[in-house]
N, C-alpha and C positions, 0 to 999 in steps of 0.2 A: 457866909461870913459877912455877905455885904452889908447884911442886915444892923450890922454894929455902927455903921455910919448914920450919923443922923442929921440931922437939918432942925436951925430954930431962927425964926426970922429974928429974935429978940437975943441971938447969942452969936459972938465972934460974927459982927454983921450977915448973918443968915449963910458962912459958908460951912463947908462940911466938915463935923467933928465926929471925934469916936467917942461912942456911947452916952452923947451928951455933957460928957465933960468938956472943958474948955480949952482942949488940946485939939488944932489942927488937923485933917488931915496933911494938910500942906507941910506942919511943922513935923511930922514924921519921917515923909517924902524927904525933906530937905536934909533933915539927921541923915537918913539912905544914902542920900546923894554925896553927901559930904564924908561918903564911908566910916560913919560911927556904927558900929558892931554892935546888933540889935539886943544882944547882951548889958552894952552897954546904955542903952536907950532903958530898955525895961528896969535898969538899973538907978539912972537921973530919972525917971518916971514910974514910981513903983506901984500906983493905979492905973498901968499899962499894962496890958498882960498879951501875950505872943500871938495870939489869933484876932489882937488892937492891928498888931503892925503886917498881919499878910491881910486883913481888910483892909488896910489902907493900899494897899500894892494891888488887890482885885479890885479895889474902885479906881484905882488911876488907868489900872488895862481898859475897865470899860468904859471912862469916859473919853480915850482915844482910839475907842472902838466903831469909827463911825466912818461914812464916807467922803471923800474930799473929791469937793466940784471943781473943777480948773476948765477956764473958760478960755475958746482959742479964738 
């Protein structure tokens, strides 16, 4: 699924969108966050389609998938 996420240095200043359009993954995340029912997401966004919004959810697991240095 991750694959739906794409990168354009010349769009949404080079951060990560689905499929190229010009929808966030951030502005997705943020819908999630703010508990709007992905019903209703796909619903305000109807060139969204429901494996937009769990690649957005598998690209945020793995870009906090990483290790953390803490220095003593």
């Amino acid at each position: 699924m991750i694959e739906r996420i794409t990168f354009n240095p010349n769009q949404c200043g080079g951060r990560p969108c689905i499929r190229g359009l010009r929808i966030r993954v951030k502005d997705v995340l943020d819908l999630l966050a703010a508990k709007v029912p992905e019903a209703e997401i796909l619903e305000d966004y109807p060139y969204l389609e429901p494996e937009d919004i769990a690649a957005c959810l598998e690209y945020a697991a793995a870009e906090l998938d990483h290790p953390v240095l803490v220095s003593r």
